[in-house]
Every structure is written in structure tokens, then in C-alpha cells.
C-alpha positions in Angstrom: 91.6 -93.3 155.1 89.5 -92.1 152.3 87.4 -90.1 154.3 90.4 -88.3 155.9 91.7 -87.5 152.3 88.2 -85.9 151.2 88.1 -83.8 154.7 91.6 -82.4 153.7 90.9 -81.6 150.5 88.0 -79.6 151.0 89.4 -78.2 153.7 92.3 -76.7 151.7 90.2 -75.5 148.9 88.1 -73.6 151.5 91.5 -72.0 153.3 92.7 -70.9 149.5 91.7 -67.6 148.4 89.2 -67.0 145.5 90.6 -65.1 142.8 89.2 -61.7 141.3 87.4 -61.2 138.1 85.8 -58.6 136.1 82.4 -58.5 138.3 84.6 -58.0 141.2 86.2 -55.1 139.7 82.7 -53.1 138.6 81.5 -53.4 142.2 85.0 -52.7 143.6 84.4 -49.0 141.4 80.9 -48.8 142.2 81.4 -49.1 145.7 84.1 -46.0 145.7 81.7 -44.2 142.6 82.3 -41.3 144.9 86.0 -41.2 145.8 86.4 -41.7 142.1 84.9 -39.2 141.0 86.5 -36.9 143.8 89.7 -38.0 142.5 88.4 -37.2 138.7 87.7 -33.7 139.8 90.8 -33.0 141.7 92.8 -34.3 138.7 90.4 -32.7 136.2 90.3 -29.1 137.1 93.9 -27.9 137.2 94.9 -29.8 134.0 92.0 -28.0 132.6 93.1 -24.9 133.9 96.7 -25.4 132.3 94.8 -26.1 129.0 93.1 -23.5 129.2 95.7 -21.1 129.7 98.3 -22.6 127.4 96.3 -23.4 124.4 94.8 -20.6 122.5 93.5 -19.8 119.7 95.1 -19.5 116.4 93.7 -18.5 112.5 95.5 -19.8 109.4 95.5 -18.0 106.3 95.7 -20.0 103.4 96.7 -19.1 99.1 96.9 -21.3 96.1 99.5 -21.1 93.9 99.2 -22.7 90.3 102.7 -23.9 88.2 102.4 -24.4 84.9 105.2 -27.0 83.3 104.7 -25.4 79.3 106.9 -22.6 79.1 105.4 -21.6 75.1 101.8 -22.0 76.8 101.4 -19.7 79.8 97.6 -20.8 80.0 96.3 -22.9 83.1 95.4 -25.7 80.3 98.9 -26.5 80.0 99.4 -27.3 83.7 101.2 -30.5 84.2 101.8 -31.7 81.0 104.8 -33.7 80.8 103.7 -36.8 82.5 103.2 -37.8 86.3 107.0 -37.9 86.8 108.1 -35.0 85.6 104.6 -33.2 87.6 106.1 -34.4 91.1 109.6 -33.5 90.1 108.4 -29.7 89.4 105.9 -29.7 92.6 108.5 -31.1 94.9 111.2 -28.8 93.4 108.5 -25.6 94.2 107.5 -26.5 97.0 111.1 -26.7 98.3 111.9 -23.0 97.1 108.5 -22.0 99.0 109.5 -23.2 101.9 113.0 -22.2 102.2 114.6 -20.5 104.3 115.8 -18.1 102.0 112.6 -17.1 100.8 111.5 -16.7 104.6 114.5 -14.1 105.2 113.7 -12.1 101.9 110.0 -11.7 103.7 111.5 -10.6 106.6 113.6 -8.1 105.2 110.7 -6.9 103.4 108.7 -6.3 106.0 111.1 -5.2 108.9 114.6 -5.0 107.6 115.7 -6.9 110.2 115.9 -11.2 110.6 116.0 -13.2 113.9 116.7 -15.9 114.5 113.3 -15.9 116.7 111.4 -14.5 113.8 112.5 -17.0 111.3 111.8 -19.8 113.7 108.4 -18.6 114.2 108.0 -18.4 110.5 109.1 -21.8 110.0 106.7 -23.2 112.9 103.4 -21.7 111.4 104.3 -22.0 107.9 103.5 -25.2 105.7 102.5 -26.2 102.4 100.8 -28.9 100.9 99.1 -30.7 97.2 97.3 -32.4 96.4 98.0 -35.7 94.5 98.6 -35.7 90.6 97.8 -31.4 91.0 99.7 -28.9 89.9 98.6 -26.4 92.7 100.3 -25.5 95.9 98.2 -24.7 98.9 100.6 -22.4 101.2 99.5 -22.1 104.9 100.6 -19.9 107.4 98.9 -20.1 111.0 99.2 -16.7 113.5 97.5 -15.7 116.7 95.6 -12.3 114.7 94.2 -13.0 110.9 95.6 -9.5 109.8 98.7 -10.8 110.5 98.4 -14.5 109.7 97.4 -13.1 106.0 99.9 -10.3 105.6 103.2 -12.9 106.6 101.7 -15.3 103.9 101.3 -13.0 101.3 104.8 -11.5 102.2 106.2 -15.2 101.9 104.4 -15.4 98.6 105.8 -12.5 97.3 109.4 -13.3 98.0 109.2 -16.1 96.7 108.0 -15.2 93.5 111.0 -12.9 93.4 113.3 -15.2 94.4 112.3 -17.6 92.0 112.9 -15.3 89.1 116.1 -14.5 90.3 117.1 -18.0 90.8 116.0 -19.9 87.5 116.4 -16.8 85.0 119.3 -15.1 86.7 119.0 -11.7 88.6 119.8 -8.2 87.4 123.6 -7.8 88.9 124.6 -10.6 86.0 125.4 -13.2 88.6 124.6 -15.8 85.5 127.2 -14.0 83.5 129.7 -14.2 85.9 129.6 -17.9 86.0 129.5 -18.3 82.3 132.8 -16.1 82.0 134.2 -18.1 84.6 133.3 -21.3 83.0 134.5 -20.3 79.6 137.8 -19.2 81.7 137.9 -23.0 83.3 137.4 -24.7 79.9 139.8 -22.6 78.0 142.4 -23.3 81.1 141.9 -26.7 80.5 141.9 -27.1 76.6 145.6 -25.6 76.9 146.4 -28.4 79.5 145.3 -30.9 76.9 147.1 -29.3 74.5 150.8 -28.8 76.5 150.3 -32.4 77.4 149.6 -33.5 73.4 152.7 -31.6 72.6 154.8 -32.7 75.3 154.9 -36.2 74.0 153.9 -35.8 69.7 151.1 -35.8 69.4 148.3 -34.2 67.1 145.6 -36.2 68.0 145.7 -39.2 70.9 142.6 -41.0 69.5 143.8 -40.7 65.4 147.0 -41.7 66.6 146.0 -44.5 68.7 143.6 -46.3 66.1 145.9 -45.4 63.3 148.5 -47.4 65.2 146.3 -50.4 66.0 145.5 -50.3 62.6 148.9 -50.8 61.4 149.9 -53.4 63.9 147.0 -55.6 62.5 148.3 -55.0 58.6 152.1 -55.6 59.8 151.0 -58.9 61.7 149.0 -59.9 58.3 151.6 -58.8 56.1 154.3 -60.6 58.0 152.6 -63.9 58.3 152.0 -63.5 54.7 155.8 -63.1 53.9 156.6 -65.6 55.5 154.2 -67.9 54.1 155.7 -67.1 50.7 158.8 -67.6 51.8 158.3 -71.1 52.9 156.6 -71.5 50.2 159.1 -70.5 47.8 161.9 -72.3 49.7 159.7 -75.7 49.0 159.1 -75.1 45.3 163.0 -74.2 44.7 163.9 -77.2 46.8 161.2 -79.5 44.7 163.1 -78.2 41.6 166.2 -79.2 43.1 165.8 -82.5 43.4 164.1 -82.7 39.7 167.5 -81.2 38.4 169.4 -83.6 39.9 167.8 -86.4 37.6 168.3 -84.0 34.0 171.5 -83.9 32.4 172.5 -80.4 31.9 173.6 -81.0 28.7 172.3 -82.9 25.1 173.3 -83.7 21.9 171.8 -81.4 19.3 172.4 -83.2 16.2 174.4 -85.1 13.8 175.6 -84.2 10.9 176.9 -86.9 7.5 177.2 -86.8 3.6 175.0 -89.6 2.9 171.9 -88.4 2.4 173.1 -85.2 0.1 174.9 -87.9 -1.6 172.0 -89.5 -2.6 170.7 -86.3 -3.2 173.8 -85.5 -5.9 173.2 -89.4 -7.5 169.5 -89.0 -8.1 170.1 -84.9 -9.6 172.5 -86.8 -11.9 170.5 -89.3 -13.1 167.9 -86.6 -14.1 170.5 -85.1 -15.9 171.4 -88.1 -17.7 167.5 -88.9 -18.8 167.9 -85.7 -20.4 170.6 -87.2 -23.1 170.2 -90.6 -22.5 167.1 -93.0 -22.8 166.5 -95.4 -19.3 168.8 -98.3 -20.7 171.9 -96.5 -21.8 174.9 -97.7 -19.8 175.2 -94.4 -17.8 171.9 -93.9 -16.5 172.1 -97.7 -15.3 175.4 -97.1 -14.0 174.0 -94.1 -11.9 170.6 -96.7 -10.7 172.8 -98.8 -9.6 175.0 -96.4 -7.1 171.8 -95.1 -5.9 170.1 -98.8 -5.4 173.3 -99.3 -3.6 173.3 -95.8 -1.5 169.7 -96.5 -0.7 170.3 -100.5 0.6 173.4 -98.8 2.8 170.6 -95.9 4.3 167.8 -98.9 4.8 170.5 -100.8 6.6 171.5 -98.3 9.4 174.7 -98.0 8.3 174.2 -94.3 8.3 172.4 -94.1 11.8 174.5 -92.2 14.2 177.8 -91.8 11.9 179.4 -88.4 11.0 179.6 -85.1 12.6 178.1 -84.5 16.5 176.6 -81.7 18.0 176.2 -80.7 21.4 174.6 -78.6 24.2 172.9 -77.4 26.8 169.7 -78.6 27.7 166.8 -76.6 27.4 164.3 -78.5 30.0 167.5 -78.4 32.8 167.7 -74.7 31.7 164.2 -73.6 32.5 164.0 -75.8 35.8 167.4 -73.8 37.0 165.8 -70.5 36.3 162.8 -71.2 37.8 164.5 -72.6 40.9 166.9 -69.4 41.3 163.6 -67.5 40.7 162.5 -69.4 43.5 165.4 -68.6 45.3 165.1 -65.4 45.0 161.8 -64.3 45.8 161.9 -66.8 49.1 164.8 -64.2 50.2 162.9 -61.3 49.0 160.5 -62.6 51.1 162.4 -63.3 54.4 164.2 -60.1 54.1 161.0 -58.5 54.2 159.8 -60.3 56.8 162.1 -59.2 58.7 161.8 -55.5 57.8 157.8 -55.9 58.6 158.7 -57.2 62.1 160.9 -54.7 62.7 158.3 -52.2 61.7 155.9 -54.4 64.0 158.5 -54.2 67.0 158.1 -50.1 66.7 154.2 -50.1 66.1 153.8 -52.2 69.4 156.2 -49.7 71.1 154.1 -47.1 69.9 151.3 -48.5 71.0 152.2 -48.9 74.5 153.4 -45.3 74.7 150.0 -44.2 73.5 148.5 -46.5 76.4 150.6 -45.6 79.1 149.7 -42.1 78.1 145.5 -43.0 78.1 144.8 -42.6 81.5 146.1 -38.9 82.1 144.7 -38.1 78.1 141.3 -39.5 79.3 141.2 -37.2 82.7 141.9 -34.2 80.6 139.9 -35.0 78.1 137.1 -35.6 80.4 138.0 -32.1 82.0 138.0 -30.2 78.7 134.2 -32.1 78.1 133.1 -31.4 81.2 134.0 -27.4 81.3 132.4 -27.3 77.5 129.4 -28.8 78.5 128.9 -26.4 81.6 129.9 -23.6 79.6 127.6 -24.5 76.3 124.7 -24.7 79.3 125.4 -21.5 81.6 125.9 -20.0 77.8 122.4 -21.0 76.6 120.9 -19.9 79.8 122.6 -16.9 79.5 120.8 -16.4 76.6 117.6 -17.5 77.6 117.9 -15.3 81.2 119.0 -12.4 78.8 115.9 -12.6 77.0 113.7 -13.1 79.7 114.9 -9.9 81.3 114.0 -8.1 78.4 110.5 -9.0 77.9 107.7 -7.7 79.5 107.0 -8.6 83.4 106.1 -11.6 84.3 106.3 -13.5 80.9 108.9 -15.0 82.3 107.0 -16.7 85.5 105.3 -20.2 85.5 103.7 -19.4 88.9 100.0 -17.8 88.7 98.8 -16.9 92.0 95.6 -18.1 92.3 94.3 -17.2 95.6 95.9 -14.4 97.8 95.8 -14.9 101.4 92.8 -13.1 103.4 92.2 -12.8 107.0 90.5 -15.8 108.3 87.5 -15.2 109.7 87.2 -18.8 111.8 90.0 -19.3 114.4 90.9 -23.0 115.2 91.6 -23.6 118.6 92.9 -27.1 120.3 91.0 -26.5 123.4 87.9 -28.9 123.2 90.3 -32.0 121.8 92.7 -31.3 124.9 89.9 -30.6 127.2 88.3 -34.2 126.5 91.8 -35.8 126.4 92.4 -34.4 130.1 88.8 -35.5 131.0 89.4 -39.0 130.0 92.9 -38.9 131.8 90.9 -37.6 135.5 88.2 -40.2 135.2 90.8 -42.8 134.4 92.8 -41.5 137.2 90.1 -42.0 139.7 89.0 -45.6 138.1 92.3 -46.6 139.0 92.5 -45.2 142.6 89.4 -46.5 143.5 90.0 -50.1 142.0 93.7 -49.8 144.2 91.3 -49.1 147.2 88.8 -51.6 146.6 91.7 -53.9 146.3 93.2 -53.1 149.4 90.0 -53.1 151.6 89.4 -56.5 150.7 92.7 -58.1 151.3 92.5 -56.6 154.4 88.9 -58.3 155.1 89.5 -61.6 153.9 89.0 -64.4 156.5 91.5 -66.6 157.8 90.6 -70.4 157.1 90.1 -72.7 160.6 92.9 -75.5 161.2 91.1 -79.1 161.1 92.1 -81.9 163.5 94.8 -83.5 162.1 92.5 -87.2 162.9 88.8 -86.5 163.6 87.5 -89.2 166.0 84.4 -91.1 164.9 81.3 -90.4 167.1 80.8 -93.0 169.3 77.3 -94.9 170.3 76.5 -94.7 174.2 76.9 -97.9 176.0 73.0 -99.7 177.1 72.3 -99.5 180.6 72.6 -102.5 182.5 70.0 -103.8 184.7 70.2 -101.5 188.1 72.0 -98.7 186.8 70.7 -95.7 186.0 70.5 -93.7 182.5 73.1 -91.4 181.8 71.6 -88.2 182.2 71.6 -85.7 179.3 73.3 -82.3 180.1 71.2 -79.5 180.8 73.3 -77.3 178.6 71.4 -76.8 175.2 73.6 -78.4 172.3 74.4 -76.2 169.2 74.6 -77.8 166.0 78.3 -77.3 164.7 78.8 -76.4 160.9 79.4 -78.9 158.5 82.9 -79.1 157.3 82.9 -82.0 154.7 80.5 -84.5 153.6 81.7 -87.8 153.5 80.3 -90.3 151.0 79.3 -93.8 152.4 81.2 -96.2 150.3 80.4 -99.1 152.0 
């Protein structure tokens, strides 16, 4: 069984086809060198023909340009000051002008009179310009089919635009600048009187005064308020403090009292002076008079005086102060309420104010941002007004930051893309006929591959010829000769 499994296998990897690699491909070309390079030279020639024909040569005239960024310093020193940034801006913003249409029609018209649409496309094909990085030069380039020409259309191109730069950044000589700036000034003044209808239309001299003056005064009428009626609570507590104080003072006191005894005593001790002046100490009516006075004095010591005779009342001074401080504090809590009131009042109107003035912001804000926008491109086209004004009167070219510093010649060199498409269509033949002849090799040996015999399902062991037996003759061998038969598989003895 194992033997039949290693005869199939081999078998089947002998009937499935080898597969193709690079070695097979070299001698697949090499065999066909010669239909390859038939093919190359059938493919080769017409294309080169074409090439020949269509390509031809051309010369490009070339001129440098230098722009100088300092306007007060016209030398080549002062090229690209002003930073990196503002360098590129001022290149890129040249460069653009040069190759404009506009400047290509004012060329045209210079040279012919006449544009085309053709002309100006053939102008735009062979023109180009270029810089270098972090330079302040432009390299204009303008390829032709003759060099006179090739340098006469640059240097036309250069020309106009020179002109037509002038004319654009300083203004030209038919006022075009002062045209905008009168009707700038026109647009301005149009809408300063907008502004001003609308500021009259609804009172008002000035919005922003107005509006801050009015935000101002809320805030001191909201102070002022709360502080009213702080005092008036305030006062309203003190007066009712008093209140209750008057309510324990009586409103009314006794003064004083008034009795004889004292100026009694008074009399009784004049008289007894009197008496010691004509009487000595013991006579009988100076005693008499000691002893009314001992007796006055006893009655005095004794109270019996305290509180007798005539009474006085009335009103009391403590309960009178306290009243006229609390009516004070009446008062001036009213006073305070009442003006209160009058401030909120006040308040109700500033807030209504106020939201008349905000209602109004948005259409205030659009024409004041008109009347700042108009000024501002009035104040500019004014100032360059001026400046172009100037310019125009000062001697030629002072006003030019563009130095020509190489004027176009006639090339003497053309450049041609003949040889680059000549070896492009050489490389495309030969690949060609690589291609073809690895399609044929291909095909030849698919065709040519041998079909792989069918094995016996079950080869039959060889078997041993029987020994002769006594009698019989040997089997005679046939005459034929035998022819060794190829081996198929080897089979291992695993016994």
C-alpha cells in the first residue's frame, strides 16, 4: 500500500507543470533577440518620425527685473528691506502685474494695434516668470520659435508693464484717482447726512454722550434711591425709639414752690441787728427777737416748711426736646420717602430712556460704521491723491521701484525637446518588442509542453518463473531483444 502511495505521488508531481521564473524569461527574450528587435524598429521609427516633425526647436529670451521696497532710497542697497514677509508680499504682488493679462494686451496693442484671442494665448503659453528665494529680482522668460522675436515680445511685455504699473499704483494722467476720491467724498458726505436725519429724527445730539450720560444717571438715581430710603427707615426707627421713651416722661413738672418762711427769718434776724444797734445782747427785746428766730429756725429744721406754700408748674423740658426731636424725625423720614419716590420716578424715565437709546443702537451703529468706513476710504484715496499728484509732477521715473536690470537679447542657443523624446520613444520600441517576444516565448512553450503518461491504476508485482520439473523442458527465452523500460518511481524497501 505504501508503495502504491509513493508511485502516485511522484507520478502526479511529474504530470504537474513547472512553473516559470526569471531565467526562463532571459532565454524566452534571447531566443526571439531578433523579432524583438524587429518589433523595436517597427515601433521605433515612425514615433521617431512624429518627434521629429512635431517637436522643434525653440529660443527663450530671458530679463531681470529688480524692485526695490524703500520708496526714500531708490538705490539697489535698499532692496528688500522690510523683512521676509513683507519681501514675498511685494514679489508675489509684481509678479502678478507681470504676468497679467492686462499687461499682455497693452504689448499687443503696442506692437500691432490689434489683440486675439490667439495672440494672447500664445503670449500666455511662452511667457513665465520666476525668483528666486528670499530675492528681490524677477527673472521674466518668454520662449519663441525665432530669437529676434522671442526678445522683442519680452521686452514689449516689459515695457507695458512698467507703464502699467505706474498707472496703476500712482494713478494715470486722465485723473481716474480723482474721480474716485470725489466720489468717495460724495459717498461719505451722503452718509454723514443719513446719520444726521436719523440723530434728529429721534433727539438726539449725540447717541454715544447721550447713552453714557444716561447710564450714568441710572447708576446715581439707583444710589441715591437706596440711600433715601435707607434714611427714611432710618429715621422712621429713631422717631419711633423716641416714641416709646415719651411715653414713660410726664409732659409736665412742677417748677417750684414758693412760702414766707424763710424771708421771715430773714426779717427776724435784720431786726435783731437793728436792735444790737440800741440795745446790748441781754436787753429784753433783743432776747425777745432770739427767741422767735430759735423758734423759726427749730420749725425750718423740722420740715415743717418742706413742701408748704405757693406751687408752680410746667412743662417739661426733657419731654420737650425728645418731642421735637421725634417730629424732626418725622419729618425728615417723609422728606425722605417723598424723595424716594421722586428719584424712582426719575429712575422709571432714565430706564425708558435708556431702552430708547438701545433699541436705536443697532441702526446708529450701521450708520456709524458707514460714515467711518466712507472717511476712511476718502482720507486714503485723498492721501494718495496727493501722493499720485506729486509723483506726476516730478521728474520721470522717480516715481518707479522697478530697475530693469537686464533687457532681453536674442538667444543665441535654442533648446529643443528632441533628444529627451527621442530616448523616451526608444525606450518605449525596445520595451515594445521585450514584451512581444516574452508573449511569444510564452506561447511557443505552452504549446510544446508534454502531456504526462497515465500509470496503472495497480502495478502487478514481477513474478519469479516456476523451476522445471524433472522431464520438462526450460521455458525458452524469446528471441525478441528486451528493452529496458524507464523508471517511473523508486520504491524504498522497508522491510
Amino acid at each position: 500500500m505504501d508503495n502504491r502511495s509513493s508511485y502516485a505521488a511522484q507520478t502526479d508531481a511529474r504530470a504537474r507543470p513547472r512553473e516559470l521564473d526569471l531565467f526562463d524569461l532571459a532565454a524566452f527574450v534571447w531566443t526571439r533577440k531578433v523579432l524583438a528587435l524587429l518589433i523595436a524598429i517597427i515601433v521605433f521609427i515612425p514615433l521617431a518620425f512624429l518627434a521629429f516633425i512635431a517637436i522643434k526647436p525653440s529660443y527663450e529670451a530671458t530679463s531681470r527685473l529688480l524692485v526695490i521696497q524703500d520708496e526714500n532710497d531708490l538705490t539697489p542697497g535698499a532692496a528688500g528691506s522690510g523683512g521676509a514677509f513683507t519681501l514675498d508680499q511685494v514679489m508675489e504682488s509684481e509678479a502678478e502685474i507681470l504676468n497679467s493679462d492686462a499687461v499682455r494686451r497693452l504689448a499687443l496693442e503696442g506692437r500691432s494695434g490689434l489683440v486675439s484671442s490667439a495672440q494672447l494665448s500664445a503670449l500666455r503659453d511662452g511667457f513665465s516668470v520666476s525668483r528666486a528665494p528670499n530675492s528681490s529680482i524677477l527673472v521674466a522668460s518668454f520662449e519663441g520659435a525665432e530669437p529676434d522675436v522671442a526678445a522683442n515680445t519680452l521686452n514689449a511685455i516689459i515695457d507695458a508693464y512698467l507703464s502699467y504699473r505706474v498707472e496703476l499704483l500712482i494713478g494715470g494722467p486722465e485723473g481716474a484717482l480723482d474721480d474716485r476720491l470725489a466720489a468717495a467724498e460724495t459717498e461719505a458726505a451722503r452718509a454723514e447726512a443719513e446719520l444726521r436725519a436719523f440723530l434728529n429724527t429721534h433727539n438726539i445730539s449725540d447717541y454715544t454722550t447721550e447713552r453714557d450720560a444716561v447710564l450714568s444717571r441710572i447708576s446715581d438715581l439707583q444710589a441715591r434711591v437706596l440711600s433715601a430710603q435707607a434714611d427714611s427707615q432710618s429715621a422712621r426707627g429713631f422717631a419711633r425709639s423716641l416714641a416709646s421713651r415719651l411715653a414713660n416722661i410726664p409732659e409736665t413738672i412742677e417748677l417750684y414752690v414758693e412760702n414766707s418762711v424763710t424771708g421771715q427769718l430773714l426779717d427776724l434776724q435784720v431786726r435783731r441787728e437793728e436792735l444790737l444797734a440800741r440795745y446790748q445782747p441781754g436787753a429784753p427785746p433783743v432776747q425777745a427777737v432770739d427767741r422767735e428766730i430759735a423758734a423759726l429756725e427749730r420749725f425750718i429744721n423740722n420740715g415743717g416748711a418742706e413742701g408748704q406754700g405757693q406751687r408752680r408748674t410746667g412743662a417739661n423740658p426733657i419731654w420737650q426736646a425728645l418731642e421735637s426731636e421725634r417730629l424732626q424725625q418725622e419729618s425728615y423720614a417723609n422728606s425722605q420717602a417723598q424723595l424716594a419716590a421722586a428719584l424712582e420716578r426719575q429712575l422709571a424715565a432714565a430706564r425708558d430712556e435708556a431702552d430708547r437709546l438701545r433699541a436705536l443702537a443697532p441702526e446708529h451703529d450701521r450708520l456709524s460704521r458707514a460714515v467711518e468706513a466712507r472717511a476712511d476710504a476718502a482720507q486714503r484715496l485723498s492721501i494718495q491723491a496727493a501722493d499720485a499728484s506729486a509723483r506726476r509732477n516730478a521728474p520721470s521715473g522717480a516715481a518707479d521701484a522697478v530697475r530693469v536690470v537686464e533687457r532681453a537679447t536674442p538667444p543665441a542657443e535654442a533648446s529643443s525637446l528632441l533628444k529627451p523624446a527621442l530616448a523616451a520613444v526608444f525606450m518605449l520600441a525596445c520595451g515594445v518588442g521585450v514584451v512581444v517576444a516574452l508573449f511569444t516565448g510564452y506561447l511557443d512553450h505552452a504549446r510544446s509542453r508534454p502531456i504526462a503518461p497515465t500509470p496503472d491504476p495497480a502495478p502487478q508485482p514481477r513474478r519469479r518463473p516456476a523451476p522445471a520439473q524433472e522431464g520438462e523442458p526450460a521455458p525458452q527465452s524469446s528471441s525478441r531483444p528486451r528493452r529496458n523500460l524507464p523508471v517511473l518511481a523508486r520504491v524504498p524497501d522497508w522491510s
